[in-house]
Predicted model as a PDB file, atoms N, CA, C, CB and O in Angstrom, pLDDT in the B-factor column:
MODEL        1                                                                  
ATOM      1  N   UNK A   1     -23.198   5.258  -3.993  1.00 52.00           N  
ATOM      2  CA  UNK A   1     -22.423   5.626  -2.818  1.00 52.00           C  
ATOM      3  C   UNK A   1     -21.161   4.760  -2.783  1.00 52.00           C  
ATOM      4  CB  UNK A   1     -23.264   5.455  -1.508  1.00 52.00           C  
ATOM      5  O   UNK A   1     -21.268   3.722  -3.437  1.00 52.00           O  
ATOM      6  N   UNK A   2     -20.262   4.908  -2.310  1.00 61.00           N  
ATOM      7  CA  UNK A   2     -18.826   4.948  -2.245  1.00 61.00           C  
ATOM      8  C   UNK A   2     -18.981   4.119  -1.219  1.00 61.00           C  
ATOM      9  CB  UNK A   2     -17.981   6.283  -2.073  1.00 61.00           C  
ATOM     10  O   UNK A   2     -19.892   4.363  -0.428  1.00 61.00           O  
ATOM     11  N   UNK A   3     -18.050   2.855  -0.990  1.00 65.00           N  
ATOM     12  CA  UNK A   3     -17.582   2.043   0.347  1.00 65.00           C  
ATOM     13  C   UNK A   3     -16.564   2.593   0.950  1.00 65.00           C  
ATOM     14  CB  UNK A   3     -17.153   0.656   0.148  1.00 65.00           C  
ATOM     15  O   UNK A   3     -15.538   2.849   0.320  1.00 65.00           O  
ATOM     16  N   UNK A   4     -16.705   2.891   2.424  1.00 65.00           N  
ATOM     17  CA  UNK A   4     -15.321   3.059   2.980  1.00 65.00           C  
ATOM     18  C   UNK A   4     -14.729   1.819   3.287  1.00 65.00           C  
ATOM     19  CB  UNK A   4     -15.286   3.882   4.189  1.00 65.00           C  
ATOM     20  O   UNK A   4     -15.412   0.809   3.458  1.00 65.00           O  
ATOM     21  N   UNK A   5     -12.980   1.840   3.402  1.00 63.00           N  
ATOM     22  CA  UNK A   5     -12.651   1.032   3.970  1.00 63.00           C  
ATOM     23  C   UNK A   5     -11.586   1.428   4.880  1.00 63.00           C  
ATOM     24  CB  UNK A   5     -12.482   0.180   3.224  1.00 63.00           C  
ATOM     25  O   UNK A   5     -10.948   2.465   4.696  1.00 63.00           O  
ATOM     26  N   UNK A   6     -11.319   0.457   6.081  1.00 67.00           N  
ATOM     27  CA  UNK A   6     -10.693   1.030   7.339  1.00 67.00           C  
ATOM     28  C   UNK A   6      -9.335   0.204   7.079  1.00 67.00           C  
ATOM     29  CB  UNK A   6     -11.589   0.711   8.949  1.00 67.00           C  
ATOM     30  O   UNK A   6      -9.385  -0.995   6.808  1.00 67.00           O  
ATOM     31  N   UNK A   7      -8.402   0.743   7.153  1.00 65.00           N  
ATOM     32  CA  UNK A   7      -7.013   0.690   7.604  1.00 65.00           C  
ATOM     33  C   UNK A   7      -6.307  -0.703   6.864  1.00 65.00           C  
ATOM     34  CB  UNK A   7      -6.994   0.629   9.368  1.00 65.00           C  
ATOM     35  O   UNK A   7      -5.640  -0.924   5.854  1.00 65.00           O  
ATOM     36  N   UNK A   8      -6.957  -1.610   8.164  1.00 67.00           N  
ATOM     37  CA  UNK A   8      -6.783  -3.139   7.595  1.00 67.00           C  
ATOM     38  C   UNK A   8      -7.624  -4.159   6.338  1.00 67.00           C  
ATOM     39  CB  UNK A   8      -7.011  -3.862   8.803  1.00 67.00           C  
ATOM     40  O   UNK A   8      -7.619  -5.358   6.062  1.00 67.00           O  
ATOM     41  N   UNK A   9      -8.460  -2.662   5.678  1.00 68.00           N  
ATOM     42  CA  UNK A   9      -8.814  -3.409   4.655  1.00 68.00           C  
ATOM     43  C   UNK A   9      -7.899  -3.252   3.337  1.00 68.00           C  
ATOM     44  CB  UNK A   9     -10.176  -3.102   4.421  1.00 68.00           C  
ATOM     45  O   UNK A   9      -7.778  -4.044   2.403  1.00 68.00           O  
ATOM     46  N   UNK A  10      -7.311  -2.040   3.528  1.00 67.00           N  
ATOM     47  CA  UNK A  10      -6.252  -1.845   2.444  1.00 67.00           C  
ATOM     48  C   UNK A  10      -5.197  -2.976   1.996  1.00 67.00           C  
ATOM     49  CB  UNK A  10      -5.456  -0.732   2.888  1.00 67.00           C  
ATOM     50  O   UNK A  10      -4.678  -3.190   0.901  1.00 67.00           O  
ATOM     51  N   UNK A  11      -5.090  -3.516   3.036  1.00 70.00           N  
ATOM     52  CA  UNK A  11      -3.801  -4.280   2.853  1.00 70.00           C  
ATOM     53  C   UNK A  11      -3.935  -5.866   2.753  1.00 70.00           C  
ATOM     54  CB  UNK A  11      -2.871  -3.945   4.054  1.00 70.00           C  
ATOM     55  O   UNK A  11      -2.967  -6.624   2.818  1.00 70.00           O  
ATOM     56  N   UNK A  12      -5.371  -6.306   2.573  1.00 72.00           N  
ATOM     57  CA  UNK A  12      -5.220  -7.292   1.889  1.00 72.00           C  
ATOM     58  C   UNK A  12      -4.668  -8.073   0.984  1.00 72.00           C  
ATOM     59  CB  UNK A  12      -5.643  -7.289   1.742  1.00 72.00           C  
ATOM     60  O   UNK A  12      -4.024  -7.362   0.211  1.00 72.00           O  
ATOM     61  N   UNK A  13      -4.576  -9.639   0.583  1.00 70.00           N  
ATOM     62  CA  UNK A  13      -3.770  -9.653  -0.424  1.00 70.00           C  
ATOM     63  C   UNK A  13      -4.451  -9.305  -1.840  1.00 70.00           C  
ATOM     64  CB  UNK A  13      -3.158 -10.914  -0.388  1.00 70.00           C  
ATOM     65  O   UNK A  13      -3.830  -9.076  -2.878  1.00 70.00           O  
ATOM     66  N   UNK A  14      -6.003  -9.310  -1.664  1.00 73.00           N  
ATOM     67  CA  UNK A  14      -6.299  -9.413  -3.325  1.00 73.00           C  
ATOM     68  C   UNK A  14      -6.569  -8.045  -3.525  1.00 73.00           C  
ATOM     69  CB  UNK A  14      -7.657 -10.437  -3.907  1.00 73.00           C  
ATOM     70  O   UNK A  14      -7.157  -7.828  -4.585  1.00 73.00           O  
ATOM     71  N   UNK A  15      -6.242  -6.739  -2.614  1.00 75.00           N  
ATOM     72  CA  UNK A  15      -6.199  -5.691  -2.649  1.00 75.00           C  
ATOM     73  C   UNK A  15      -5.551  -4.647  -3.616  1.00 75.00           C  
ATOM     74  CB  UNK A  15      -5.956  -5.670  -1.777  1.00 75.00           C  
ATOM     75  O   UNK A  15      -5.977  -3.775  -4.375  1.00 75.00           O  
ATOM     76  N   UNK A  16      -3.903  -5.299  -3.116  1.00 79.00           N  
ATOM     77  CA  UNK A  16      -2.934  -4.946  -3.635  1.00 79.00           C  
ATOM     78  C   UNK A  16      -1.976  -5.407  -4.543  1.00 79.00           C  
ATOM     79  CB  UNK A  16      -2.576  -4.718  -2.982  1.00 79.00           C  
ATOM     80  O   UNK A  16      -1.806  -6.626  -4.502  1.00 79.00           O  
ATOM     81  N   UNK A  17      -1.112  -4.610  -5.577  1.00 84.00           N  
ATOM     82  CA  UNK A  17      -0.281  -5.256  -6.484  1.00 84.00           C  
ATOM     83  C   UNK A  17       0.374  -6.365  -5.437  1.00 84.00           C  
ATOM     84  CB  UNK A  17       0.816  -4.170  -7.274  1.00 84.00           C  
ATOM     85  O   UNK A  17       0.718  -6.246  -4.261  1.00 84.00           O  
ATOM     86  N   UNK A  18       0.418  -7.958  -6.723  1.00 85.00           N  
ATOM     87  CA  UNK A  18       0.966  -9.281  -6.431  1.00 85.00           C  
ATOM     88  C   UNK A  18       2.185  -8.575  -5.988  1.00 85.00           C  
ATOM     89  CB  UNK A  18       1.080 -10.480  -7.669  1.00 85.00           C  
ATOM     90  O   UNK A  18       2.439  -8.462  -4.789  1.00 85.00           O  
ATOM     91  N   UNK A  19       2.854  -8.156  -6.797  1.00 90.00           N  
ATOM     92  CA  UNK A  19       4.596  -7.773  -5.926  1.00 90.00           C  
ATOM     93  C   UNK A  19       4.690  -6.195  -6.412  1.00 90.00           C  
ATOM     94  CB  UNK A  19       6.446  -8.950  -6.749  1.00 90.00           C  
ATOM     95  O   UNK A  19       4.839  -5.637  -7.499  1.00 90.00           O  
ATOM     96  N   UNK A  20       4.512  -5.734  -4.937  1.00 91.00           N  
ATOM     97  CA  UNK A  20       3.938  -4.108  -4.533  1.00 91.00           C  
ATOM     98  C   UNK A  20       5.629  -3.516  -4.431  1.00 91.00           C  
ATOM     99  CB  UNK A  20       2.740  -3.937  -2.559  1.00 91.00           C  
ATOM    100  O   UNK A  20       6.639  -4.197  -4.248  1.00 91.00           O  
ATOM    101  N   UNK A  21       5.525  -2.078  -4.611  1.00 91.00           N  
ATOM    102  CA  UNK A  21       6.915  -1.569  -4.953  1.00 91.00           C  
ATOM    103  C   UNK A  21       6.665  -1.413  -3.139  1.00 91.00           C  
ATOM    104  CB  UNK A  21       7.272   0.055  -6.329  1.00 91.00           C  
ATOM    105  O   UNK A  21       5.701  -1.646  -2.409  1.00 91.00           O  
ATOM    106  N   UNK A  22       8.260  -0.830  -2.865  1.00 92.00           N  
ATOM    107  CA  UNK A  22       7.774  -0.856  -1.071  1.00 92.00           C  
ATOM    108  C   UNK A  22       9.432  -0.695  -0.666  1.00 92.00           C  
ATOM    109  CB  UNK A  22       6.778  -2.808  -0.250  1.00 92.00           C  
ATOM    110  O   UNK A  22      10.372  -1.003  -1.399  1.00 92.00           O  
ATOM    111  N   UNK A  23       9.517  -0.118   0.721  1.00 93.00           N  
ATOM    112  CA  UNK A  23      10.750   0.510   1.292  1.00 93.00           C  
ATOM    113  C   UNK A  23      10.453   0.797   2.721  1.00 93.00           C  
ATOM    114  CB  UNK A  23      11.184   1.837   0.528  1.00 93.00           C  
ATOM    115  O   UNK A  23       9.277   1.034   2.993  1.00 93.00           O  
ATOM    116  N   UNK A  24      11.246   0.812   3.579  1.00 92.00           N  
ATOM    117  CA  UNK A  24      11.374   0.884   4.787  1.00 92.00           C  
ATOM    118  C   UNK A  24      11.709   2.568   5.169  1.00 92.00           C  
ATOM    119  CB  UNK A  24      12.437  -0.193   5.156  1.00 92.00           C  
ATOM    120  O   UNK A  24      11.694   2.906   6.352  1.00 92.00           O  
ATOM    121  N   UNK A  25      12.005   3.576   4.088  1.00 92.00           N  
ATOM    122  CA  UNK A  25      13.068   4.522   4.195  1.00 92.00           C  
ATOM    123  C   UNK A  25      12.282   5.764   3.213  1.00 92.00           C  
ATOM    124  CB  UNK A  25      14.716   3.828   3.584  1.00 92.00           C  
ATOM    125  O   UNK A  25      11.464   5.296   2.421  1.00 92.00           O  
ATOM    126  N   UNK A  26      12.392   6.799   3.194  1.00 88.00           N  
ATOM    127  CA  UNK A  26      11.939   7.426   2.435  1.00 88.00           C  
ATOM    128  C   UNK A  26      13.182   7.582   1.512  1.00 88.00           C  
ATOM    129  CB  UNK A  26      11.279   8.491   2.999  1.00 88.00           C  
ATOM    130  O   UNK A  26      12.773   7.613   0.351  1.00 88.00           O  
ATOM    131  N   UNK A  27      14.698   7.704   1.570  1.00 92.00           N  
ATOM    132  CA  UNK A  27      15.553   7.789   1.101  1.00 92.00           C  
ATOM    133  C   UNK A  27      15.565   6.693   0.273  1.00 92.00           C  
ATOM    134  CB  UNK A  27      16.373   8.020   1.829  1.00 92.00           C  
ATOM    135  O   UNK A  27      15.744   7.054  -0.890  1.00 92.00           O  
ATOM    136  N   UNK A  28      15.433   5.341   0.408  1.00 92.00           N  
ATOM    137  CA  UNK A  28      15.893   3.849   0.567  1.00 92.00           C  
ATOM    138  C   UNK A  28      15.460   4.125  -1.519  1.00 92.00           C  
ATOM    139  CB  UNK A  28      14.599   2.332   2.089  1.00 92.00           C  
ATOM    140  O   UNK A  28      14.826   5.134  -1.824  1.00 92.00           O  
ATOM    141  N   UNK A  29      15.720   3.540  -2.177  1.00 91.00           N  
ATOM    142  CA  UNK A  29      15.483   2.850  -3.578  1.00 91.00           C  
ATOM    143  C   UNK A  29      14.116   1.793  -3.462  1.00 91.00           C  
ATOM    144  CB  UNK A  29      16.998   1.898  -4.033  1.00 91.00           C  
ATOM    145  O   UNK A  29      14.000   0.995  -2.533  1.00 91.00           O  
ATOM    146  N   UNK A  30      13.296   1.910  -4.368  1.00 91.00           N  
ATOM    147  CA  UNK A  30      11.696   1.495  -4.180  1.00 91.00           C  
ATOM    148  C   UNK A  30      12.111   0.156  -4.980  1.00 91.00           C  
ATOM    149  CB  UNK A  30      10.223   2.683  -4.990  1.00 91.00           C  
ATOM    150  O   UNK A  30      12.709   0.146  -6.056  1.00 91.00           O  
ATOM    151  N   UNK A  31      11.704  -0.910  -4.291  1.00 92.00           N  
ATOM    152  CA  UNK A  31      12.417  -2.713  -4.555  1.00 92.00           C  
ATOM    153  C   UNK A  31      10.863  -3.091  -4.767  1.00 92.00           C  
ATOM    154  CB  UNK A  31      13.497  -3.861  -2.800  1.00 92.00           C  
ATOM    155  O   UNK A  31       9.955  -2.612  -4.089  1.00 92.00           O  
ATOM    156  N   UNK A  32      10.727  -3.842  -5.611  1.00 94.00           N  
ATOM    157  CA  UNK A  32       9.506  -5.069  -6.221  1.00 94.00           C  
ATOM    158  C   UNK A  32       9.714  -5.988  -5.374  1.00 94.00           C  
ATOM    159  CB  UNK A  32       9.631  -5.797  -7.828  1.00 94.00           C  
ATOM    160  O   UNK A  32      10.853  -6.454  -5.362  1.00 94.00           O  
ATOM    161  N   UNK A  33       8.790  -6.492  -4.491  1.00 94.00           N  
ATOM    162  CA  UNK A  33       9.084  -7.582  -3.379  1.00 94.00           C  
ATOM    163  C   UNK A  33       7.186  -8.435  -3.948  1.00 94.00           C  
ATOM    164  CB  UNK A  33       9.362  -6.608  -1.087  1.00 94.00           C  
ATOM    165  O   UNK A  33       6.273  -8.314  -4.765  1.00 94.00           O  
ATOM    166  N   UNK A  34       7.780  -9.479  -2.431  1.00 91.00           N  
ATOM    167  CA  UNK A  34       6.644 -10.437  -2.793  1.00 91.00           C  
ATOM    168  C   UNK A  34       5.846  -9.659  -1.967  1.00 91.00           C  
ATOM    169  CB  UNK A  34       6.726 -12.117  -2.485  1.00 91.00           C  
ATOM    170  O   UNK A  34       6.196  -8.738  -1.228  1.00 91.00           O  
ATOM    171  N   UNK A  35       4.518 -10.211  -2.201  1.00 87.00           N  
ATOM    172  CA  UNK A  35       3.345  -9.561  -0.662  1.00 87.00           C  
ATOM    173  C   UNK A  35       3.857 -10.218   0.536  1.00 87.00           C  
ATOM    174  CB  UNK A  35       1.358 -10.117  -0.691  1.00 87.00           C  
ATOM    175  O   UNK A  35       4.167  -9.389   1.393  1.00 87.00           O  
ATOM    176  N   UNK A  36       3.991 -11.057   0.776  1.00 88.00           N  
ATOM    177  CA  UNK A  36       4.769 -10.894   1.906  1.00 88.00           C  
ATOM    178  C   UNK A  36       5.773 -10.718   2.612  1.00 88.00           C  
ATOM    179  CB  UNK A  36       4.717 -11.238   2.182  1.00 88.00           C  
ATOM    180  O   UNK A  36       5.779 -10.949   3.821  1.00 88.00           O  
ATOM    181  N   UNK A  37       7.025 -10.169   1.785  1.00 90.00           N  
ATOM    182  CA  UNK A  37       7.909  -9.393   2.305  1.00 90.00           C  
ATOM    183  C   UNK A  37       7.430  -7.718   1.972  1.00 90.00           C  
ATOM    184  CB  UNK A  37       9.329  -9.885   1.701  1.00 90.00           C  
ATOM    185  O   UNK A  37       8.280  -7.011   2.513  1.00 90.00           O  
ATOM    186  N   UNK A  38       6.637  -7.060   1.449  1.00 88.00           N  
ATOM    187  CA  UNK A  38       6.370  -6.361   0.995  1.00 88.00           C  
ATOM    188  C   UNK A  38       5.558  -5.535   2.377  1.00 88.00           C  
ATOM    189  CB  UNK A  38       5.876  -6.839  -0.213  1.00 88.00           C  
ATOM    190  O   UNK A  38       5.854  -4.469   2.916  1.00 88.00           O  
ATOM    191  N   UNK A  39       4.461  -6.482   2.668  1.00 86.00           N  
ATOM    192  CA  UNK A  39       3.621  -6.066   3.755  1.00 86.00           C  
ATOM    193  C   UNK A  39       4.470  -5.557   5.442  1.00 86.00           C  
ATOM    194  CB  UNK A  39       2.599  -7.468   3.916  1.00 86.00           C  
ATOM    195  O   UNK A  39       3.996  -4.937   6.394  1.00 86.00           O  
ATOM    196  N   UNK A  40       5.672  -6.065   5.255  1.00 88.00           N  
ATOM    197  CA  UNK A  40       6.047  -5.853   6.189  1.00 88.00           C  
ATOM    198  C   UNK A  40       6.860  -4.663   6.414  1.00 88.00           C  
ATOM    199  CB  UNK A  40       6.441  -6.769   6.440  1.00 88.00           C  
ATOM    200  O   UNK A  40       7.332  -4.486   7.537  1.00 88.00           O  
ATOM    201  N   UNK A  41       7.156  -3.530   5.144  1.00 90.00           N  
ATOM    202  CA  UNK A  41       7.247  -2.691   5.042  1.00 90.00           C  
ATOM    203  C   UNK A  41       6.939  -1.281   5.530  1.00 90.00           C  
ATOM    204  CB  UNK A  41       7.143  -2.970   4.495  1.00 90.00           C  
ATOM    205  O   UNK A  41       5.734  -1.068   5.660  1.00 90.00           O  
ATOM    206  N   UNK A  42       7.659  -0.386   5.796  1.00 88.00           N  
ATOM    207  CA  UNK A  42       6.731   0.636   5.901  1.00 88.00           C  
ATOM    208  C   UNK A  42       6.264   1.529   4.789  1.00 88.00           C  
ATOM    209  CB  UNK A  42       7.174   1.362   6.765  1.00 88.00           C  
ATOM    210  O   UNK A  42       5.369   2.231   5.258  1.00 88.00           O  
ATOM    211  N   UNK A  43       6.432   1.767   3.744  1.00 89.00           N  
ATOM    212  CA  UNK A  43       5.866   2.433   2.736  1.00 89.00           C  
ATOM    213  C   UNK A  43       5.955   1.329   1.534  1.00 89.00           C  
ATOM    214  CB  UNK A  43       6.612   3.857   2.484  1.00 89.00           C  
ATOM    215  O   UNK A  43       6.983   0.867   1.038  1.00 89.00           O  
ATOM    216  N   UNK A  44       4.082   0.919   1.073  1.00 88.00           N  
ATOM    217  CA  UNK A  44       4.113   0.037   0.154  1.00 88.00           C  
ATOM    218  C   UNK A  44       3.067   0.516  -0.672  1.00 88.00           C  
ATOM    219  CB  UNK A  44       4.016  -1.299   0.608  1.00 88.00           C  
ATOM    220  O   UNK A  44       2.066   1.168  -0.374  1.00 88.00           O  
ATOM    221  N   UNK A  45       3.580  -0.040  -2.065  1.00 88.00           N  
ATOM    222  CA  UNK A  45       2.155   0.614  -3.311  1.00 88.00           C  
ATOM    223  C   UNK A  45       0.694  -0.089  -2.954  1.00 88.00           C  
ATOM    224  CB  UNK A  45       2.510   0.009  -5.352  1.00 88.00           C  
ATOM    225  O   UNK A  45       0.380  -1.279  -2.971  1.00 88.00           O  
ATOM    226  N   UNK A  46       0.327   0.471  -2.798  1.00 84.00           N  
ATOM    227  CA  UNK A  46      -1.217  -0.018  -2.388  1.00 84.00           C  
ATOM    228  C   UNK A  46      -2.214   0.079  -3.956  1.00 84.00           C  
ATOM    229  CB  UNK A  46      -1.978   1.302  -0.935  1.00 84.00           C  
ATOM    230  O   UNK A  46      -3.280  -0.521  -4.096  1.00 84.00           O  
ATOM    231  N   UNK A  47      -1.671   0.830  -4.859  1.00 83.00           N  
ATOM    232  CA  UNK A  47      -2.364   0.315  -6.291  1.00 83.00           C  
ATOM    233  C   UNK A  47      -1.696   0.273  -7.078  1.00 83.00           C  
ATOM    234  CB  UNK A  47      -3.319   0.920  -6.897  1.00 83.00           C  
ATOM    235  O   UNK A  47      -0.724   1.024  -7.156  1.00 83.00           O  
ATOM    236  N   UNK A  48      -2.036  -0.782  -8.088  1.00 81.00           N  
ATOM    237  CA  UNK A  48      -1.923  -1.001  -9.387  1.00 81.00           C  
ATOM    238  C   UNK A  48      -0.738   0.304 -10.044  1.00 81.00           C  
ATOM    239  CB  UNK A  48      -3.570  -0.978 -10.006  1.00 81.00           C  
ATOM    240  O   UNK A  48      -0.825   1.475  -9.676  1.00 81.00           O  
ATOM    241  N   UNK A  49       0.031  -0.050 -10.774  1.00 79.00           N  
ATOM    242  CA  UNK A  49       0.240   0.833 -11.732  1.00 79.00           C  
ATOM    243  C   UNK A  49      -0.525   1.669 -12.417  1.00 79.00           C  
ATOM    244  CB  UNK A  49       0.658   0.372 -12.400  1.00 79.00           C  
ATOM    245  O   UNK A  49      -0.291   2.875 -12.497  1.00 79.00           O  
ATOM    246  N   UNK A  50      -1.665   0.983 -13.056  1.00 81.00           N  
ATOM    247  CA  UNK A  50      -2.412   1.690 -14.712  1.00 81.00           C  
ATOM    248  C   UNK A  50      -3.971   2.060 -13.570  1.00 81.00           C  
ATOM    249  CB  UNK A  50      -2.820  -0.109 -16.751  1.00 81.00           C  
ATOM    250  O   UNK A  50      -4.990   2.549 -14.057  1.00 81.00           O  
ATOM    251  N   UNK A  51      -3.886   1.810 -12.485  1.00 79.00           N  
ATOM    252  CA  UNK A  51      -5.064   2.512 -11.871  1.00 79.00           C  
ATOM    253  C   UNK A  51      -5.582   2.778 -10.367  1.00 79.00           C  
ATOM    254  CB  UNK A  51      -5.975   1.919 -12.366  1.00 79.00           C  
ATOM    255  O   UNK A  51      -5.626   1.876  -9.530  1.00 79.00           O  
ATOM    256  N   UNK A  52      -5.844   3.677 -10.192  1.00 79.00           N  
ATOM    257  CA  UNK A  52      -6.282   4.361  -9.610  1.00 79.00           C  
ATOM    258  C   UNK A  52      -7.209   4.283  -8.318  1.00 79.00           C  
ATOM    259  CB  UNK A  52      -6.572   4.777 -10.368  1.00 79.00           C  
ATOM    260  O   UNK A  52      -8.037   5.193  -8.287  1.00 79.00           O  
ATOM    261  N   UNK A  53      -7.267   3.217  -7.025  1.00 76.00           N  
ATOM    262  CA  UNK A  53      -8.562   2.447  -6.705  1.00 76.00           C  
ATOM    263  C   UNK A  53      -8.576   3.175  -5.255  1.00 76.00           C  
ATOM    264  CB  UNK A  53      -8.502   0.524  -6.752  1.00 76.00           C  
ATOM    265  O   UNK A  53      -9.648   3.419  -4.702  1.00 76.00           O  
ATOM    266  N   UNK A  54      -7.392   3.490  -4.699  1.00 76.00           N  
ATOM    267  CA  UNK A  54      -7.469   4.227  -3.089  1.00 76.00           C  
ATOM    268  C   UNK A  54      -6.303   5.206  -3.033  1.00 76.00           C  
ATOM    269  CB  UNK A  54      -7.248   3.020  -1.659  1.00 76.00           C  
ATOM    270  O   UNK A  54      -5.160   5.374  -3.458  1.00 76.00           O  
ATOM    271  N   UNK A  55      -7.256   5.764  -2.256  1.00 78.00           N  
ATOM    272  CA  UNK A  55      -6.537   7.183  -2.539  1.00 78.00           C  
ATOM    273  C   UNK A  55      -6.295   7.559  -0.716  1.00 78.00           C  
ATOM    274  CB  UNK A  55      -7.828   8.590  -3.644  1.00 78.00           C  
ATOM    275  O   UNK A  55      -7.270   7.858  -0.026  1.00 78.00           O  
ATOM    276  N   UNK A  56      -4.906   7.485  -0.139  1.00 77.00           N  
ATOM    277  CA  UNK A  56      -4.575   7.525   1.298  1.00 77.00           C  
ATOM    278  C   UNK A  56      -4.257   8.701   1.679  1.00 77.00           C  
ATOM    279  CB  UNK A  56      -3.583   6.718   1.689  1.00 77.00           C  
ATOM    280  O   UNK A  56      -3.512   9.430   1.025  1.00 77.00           O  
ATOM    281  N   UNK A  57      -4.927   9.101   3.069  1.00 79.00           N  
ATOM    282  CA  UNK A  57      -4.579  10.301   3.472  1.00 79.00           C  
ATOM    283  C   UNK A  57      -3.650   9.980   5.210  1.00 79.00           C  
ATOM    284  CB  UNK A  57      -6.175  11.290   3.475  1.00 79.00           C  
ATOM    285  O   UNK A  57      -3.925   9.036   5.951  1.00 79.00           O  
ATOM    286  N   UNK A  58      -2.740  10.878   5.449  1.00 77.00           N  
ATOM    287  CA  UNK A  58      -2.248  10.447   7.272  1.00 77.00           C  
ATOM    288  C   UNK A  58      -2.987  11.767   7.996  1.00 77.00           C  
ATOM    289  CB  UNK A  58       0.014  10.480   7.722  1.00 77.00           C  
ATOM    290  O   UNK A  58      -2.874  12.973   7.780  1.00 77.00           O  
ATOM    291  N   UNK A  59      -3.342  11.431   8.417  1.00 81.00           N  
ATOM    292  CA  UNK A  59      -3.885  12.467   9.306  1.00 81.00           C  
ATOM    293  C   UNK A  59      -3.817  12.165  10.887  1.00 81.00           C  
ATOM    294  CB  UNK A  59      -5.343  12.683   8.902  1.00 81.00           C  
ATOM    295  O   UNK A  59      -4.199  11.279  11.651  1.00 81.00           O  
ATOM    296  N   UNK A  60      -2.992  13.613  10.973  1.00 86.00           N  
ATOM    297  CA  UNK A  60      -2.405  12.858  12.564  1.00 86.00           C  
ATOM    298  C   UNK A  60      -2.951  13.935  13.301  1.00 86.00           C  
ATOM    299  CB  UNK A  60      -0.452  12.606  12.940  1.00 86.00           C  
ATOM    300  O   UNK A  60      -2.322  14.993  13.302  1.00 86.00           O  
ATOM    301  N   UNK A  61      -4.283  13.828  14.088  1.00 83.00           N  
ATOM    302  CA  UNK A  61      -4.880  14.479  14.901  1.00 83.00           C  
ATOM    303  C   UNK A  61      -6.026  12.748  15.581  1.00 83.00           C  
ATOM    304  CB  UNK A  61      -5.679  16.091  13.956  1.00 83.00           C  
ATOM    305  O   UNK A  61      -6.431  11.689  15.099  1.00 83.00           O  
ATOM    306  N   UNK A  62      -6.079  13.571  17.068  1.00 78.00           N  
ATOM    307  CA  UNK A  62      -6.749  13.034  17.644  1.00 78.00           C  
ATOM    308  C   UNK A  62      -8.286  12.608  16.718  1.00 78.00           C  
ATOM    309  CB  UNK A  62      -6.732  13.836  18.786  1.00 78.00           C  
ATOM    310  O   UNK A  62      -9.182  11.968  17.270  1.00 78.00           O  
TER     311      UNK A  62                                                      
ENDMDL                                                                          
END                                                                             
């Protein structure tokens, strides 16, 4: 069986790439930052390059 994880487990640091691609903008150019300028982002790589580990959905209903 599969672990879920909720929201704030994604974004740990040993979660995610050391320096996660990430942008404020959907337009904006995707910048290599540290995790912690990174986290403060609104759109950040949450995996690895070469794999595959969470897979995010938005689902905007009550």
């Amino acid at each position: 069986m599969s672990q879920l994880y909720t929201q704030p487990d994604l974004f740990l640091q040993e979660r995610i790439p050391h320096k996660p691609y990430c942008k404020d903008f959907k337009e904006a150019p995707m910048l290599v930052r540290s995790y912690a300028a990174a986290i403060k982002r609104r759109y950040i790589q949450v995996n690895p390059p070469h794999l595959r580990v969470f897979m995010l959905f938005d689902l905007d209903y009550e």
